[in-house]
C-alpha positions as CSV (number, residue, x, y, z in Angstrom):
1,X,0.0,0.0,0.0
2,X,2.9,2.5,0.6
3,X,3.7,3.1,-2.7
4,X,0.4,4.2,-3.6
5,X,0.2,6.7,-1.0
6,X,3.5,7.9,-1.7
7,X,2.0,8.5,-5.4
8,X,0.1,11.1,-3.7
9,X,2.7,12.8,-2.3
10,X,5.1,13.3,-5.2
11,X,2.8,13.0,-8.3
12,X,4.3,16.0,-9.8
13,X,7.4,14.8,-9.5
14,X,9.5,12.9,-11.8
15,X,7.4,11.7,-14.3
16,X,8.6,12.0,-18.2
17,X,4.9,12.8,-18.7
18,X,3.5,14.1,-22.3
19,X,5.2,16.5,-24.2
20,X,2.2,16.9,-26.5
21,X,-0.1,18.1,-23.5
22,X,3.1,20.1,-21.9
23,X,2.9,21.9,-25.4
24,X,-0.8,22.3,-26.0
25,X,-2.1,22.2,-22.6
26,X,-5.2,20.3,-24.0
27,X,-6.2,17.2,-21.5
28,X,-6.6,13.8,-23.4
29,X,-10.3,12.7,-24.6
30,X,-11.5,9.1,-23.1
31,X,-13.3,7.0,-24.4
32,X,-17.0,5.6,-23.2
33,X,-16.8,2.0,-20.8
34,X,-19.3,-0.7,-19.9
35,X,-18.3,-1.0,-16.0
36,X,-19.2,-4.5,-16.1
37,X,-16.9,-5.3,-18.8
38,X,-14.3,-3.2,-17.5
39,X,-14.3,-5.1,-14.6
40,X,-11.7,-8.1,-13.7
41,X,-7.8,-8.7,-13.7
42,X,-6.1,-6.2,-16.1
43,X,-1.7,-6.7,-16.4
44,X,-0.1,-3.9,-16.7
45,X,2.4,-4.3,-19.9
46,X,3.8,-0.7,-19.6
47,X,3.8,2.4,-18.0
48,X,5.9,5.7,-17.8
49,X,8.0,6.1,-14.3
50,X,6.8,6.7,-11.7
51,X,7.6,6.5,-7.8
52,X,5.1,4.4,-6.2
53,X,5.3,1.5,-9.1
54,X,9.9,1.7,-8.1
55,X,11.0,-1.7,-8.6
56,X,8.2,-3.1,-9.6
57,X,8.1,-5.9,-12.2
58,X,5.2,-7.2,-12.9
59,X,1.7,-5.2,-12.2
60,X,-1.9,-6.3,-11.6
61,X,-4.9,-4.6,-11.0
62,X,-8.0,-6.0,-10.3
63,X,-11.0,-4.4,-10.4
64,X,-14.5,-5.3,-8.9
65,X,-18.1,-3.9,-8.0
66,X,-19.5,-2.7,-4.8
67,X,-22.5,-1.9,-2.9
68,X,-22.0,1.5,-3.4
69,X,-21.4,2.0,-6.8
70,X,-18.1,2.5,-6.5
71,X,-15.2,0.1,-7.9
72,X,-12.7,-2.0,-5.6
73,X,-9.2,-1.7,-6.5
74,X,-6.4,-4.0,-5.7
75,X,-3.3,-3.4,-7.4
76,X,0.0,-6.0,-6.8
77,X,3.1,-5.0,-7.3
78,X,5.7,-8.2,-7.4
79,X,9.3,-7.2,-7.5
80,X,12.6,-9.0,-8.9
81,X,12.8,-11.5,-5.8
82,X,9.4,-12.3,-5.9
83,X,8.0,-10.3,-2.9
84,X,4.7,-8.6,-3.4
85,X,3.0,-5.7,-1.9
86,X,-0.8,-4.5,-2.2
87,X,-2.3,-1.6,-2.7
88,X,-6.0,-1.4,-2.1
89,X,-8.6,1.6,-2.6
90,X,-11.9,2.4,-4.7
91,X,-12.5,4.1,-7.8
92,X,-15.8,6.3,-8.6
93,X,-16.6,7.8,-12.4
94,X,-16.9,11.1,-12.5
95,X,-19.3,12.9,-15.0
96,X,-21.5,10.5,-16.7
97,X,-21.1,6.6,-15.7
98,X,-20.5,5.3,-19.5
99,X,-17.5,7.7,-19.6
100,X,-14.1,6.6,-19.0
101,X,-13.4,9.1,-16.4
102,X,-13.0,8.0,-13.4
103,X,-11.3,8.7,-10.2
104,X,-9.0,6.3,-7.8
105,X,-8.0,6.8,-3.9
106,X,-5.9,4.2,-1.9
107,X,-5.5,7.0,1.0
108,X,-8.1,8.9,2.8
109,X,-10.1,11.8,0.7
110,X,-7.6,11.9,-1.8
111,X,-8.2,11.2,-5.1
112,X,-6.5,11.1,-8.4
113,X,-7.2,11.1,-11.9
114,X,-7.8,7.8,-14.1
115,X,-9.1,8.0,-17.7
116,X,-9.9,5.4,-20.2
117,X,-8.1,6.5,-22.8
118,X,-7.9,4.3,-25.6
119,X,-9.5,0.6,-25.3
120,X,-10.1,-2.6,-27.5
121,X,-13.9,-2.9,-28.5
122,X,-13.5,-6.8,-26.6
123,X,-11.8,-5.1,-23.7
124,X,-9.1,-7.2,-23.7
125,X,-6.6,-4.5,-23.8
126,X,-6.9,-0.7,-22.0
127,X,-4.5,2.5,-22.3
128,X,-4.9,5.1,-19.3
129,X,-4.1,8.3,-18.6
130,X,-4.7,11.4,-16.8
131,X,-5.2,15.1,-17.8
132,X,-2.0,16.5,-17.5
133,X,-0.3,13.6,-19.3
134,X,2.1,12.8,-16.0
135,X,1.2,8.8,-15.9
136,X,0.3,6.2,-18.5
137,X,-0.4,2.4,-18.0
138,X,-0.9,-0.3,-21.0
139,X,-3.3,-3.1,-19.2
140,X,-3.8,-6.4,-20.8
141,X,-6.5,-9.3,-20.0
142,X,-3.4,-11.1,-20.9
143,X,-0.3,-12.2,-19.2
144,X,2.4,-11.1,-21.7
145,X,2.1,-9.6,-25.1
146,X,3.5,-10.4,-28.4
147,X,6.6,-8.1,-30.0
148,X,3.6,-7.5,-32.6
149,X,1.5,-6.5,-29.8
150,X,4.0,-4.2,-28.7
151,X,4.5,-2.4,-31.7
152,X,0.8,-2.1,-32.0
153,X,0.8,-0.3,-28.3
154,X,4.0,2.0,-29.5
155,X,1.8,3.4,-32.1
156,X,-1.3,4.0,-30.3
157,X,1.2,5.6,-27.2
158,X,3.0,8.0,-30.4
159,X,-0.7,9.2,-31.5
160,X,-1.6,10.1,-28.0
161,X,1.4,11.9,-28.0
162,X,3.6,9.4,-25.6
163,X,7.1,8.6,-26.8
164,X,6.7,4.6,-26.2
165,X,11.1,4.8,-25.6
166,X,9.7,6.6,-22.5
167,X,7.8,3.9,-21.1
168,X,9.1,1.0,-18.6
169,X,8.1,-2.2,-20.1
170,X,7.1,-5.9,-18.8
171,X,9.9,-8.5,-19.9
């Protein structure tokens, strides 16, 4: 859980981030989401650095529904030795439900951005953001990914305006 609160702390710092939004100032679009088939185990394949995700070497996040309305969150970090640490928190959307905006807090009444940014029409794979560009994840249904796959990703990252050379990826 610590490196999710730490997220909070130092979100500004030291993150590549986008240098198309840090040029045009213009927050990404999203992309509309059936919660229920948003729902379930997502891999993350890449993502740009970031502190709370340090050492990490493979990521899973796991998403389910509540009572409330809200979404469960459990994300696993597993590091080079094996040893894993959980994170867990709640996500809420924010404007309209189908939207992919949504909103994610592992500590207390703070809350950060998560958008839907791009997404396969089967859901099998899922590229999110935030506003100001700072973070991206690519999540997968599946375990690993294909070199094919990659390069698929790289381009979809380079026409959000990511440099994919940026980005940490799974081995």
């Amino acid at each position: 859980m610590r490196y999710l609160i730490i997220a909070l702390a130092v979100s500004l710092a030291g993150c590549v981030g986008n240098p198309v939004y840090r040029q045009s100032g213009e927050p990404h679009t999203v992309v509309t989401i059936d919660q229920a088939r948003y729902l379930g185990l997502w891999h993350e394949q890449a993502r740009l650095p970031n502190s709370f995700e340090r050492d990490c070497v493979h990521v899973t996040a796991e998403y389910g529904a509540r009572d409330d309305g809200r979404i469960s969150v459990i994300n696993r970090c597993v590091n080079a030795e094996g040893r894993s640490r959980d994170a867990v928190g709640q996500a809420r959307f924010v404007g309209a439900p189908s939207e992919g905006k949504l909103e994610v807090s592992f500590f207390g009444p703070f809350w950060g951005d998560y958008w839907v940014l791009e997404r396969a029409d089967d859901y099998a794979w899922s590229i999110v953001g935030e506003p100001q560009g700072r973070f991206l994840w690519v999540l997968t249904r599946a375990e690993t990914i294909t070199p094919a796959q990659r390069a698929h990703f790289e381009r979809r990252i380079s026409a959000l305006g990511y440099r994919p050379s940026d980005l940490i990826w799974r081995e």
